[in-house]
N, C-alpha and C positions, 0 to 999 in steps of 0.2 A: 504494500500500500504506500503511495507517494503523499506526500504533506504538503500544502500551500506555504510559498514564501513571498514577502513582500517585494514589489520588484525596488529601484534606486529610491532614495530619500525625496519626499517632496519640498520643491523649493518654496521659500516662504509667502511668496507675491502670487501662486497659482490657488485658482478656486477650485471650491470643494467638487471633487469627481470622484465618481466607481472608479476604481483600478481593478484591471485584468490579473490575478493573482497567479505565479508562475509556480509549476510543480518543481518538484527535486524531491532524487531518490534517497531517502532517510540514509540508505547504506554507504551510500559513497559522499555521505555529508556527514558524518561521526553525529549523527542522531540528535546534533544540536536543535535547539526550540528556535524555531525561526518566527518573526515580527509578521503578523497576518496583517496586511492595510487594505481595511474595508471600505476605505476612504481617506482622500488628503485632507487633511484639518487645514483649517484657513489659519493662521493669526491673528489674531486677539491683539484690536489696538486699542483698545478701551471704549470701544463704541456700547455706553449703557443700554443699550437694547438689543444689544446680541449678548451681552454675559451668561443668561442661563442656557441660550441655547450653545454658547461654548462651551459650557461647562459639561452639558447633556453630550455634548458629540467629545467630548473629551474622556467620559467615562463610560460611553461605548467604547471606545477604541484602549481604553485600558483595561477592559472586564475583558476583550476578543485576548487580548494581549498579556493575560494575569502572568501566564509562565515567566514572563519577559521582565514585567512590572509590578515584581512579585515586593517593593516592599515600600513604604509611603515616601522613602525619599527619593525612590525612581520614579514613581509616578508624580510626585511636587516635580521633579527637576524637567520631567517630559514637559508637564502645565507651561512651567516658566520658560521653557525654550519658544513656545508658541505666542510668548507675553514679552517680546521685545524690541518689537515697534511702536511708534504714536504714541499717546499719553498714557498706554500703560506700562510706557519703559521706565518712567522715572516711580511707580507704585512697585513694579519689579525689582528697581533697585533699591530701595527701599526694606523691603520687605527681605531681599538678601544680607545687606548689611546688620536687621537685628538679626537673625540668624548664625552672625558668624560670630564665632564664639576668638576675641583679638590675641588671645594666649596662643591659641592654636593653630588657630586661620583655617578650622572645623569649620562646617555648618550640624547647627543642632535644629535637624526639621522638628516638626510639629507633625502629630498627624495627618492624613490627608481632608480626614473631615473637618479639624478646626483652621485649615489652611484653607479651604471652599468657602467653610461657612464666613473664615473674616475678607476673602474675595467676592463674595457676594453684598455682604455690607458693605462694604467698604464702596464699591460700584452702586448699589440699591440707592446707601442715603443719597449719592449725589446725586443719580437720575432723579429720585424723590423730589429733591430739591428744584430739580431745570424743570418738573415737570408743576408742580405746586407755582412755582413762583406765576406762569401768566393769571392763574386763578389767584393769588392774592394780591395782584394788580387790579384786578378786577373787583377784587371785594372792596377796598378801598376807594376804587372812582363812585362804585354805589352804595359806601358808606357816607361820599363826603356830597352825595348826592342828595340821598334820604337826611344829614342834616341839616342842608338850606331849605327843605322844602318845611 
């Protein structure tokens, strides 16, 4: 029985497509776990109305891929390879530097759920924010409305 392998790395500026997955014979590859790509992942430039579904297409491809990205700091490091364009390069760097432990020059990750859950905050309030703000422009022209009248 032959095993599906990912074909070359996707470059970071191409959009999301099916990739054709190429066979190879377990025997004559030392039976190593080869990277299945079900899909190129776009990069994540901080655009707040794509984070969840980055994050969903990000953990598709690391559930297809668990053998590969079997432990929270390969799967954080996959995230942030895909997080270093636009304005989510300078939250990535960021988010690197408290991690790096300056004795060391370690990183000490964090699980991958509490690394999601503060990349989704962290994204959410803002959008929150860009998205409230025309309505509390609004509350205001018809507050200062309602009190001349």
């Amino acid at each position: 029985m032959q095993e599906l392998v990912a074909p070359a790395e996707p470059t970071k500026s191409e959009p999301v497509a099916l990739v054709e997955p190429t066979m190879v014979n377990p025997t004559t590859d030392d039976n190593k776990v080869k990277e299945i790509a079900i899909a190129k992942l776009k990069v994540f430039t901080g655009d707040r109305t794509k984070v969840r579904k980055f994050i969903q297409q990000c953990k598709i491809y690391l559930q297809i891929n668990k053998d590969i990205f079997n432990a929270d700091d390969k799967r954080i490091t996959f995230i942030l390879a895909l997080m270093s364009e636009g304005e989510v390069a300078e939250w990535t760097e960021q988010f690197i530097s408290s991690i790096q432990d300056d004795a060391t020059d370690e990183m000490k990750f964090p699980t991958l759920g509490v690394f999601l859950k503060q990349l989704k905050e962290d994204f959410n309030k803002k959008m929150k924010k860009e998205l409230l703000w025309p309505n509390l422009k609004n509350s205001d022209k018809e507050r200062t409305k309602m009190s001349k009248n």
